[in-house]
C-alpha positions in Angstrom: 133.6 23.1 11.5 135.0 25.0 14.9 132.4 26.2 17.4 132.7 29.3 18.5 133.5 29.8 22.2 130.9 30.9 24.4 131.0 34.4 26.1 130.4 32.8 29.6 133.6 30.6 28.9 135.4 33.8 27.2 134.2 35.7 30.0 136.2 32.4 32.9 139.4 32.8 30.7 139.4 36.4 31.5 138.4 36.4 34.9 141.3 33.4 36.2 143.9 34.6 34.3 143.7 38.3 36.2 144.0 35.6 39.0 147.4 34.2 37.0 145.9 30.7 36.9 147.5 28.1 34.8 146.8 27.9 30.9 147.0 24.4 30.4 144.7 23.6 33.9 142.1 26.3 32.6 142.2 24.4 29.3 141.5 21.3 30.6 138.7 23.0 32.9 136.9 24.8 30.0 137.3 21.8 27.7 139.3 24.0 25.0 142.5 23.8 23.2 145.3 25.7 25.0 145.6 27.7 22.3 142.3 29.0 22.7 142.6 30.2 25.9 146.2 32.1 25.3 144.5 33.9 21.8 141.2 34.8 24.3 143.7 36.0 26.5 145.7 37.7 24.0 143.1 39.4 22.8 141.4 40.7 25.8 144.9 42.3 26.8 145.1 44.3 23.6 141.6 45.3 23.1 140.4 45.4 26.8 137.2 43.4 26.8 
């Protein structure tokens, strides 16, 4: 079963990518899946929070 993300981590994935830091670094960071952090990212452009 997949764990949800935290907000505080959702919240980091935001907040460095506004800063154009590197997905796979972030990843790696965070301990999540690349993909994670580009759908998180996705998302937040589209909906805006």
């Amino acid at each position: 079963m997949v764990k949800p993300i935290p907000n505080d981590k959702r919240a980091a994935i935001v907040k460095h990518m506004q800063e154009s830091k590197n997905t796979k670094d972030m990843a790696k960071w965070l301990l999540v899946n690349i993909r994670t952090v580009e759908r998180i990212w996705s998302k937040y452009q589209k909906q805006g929070h």
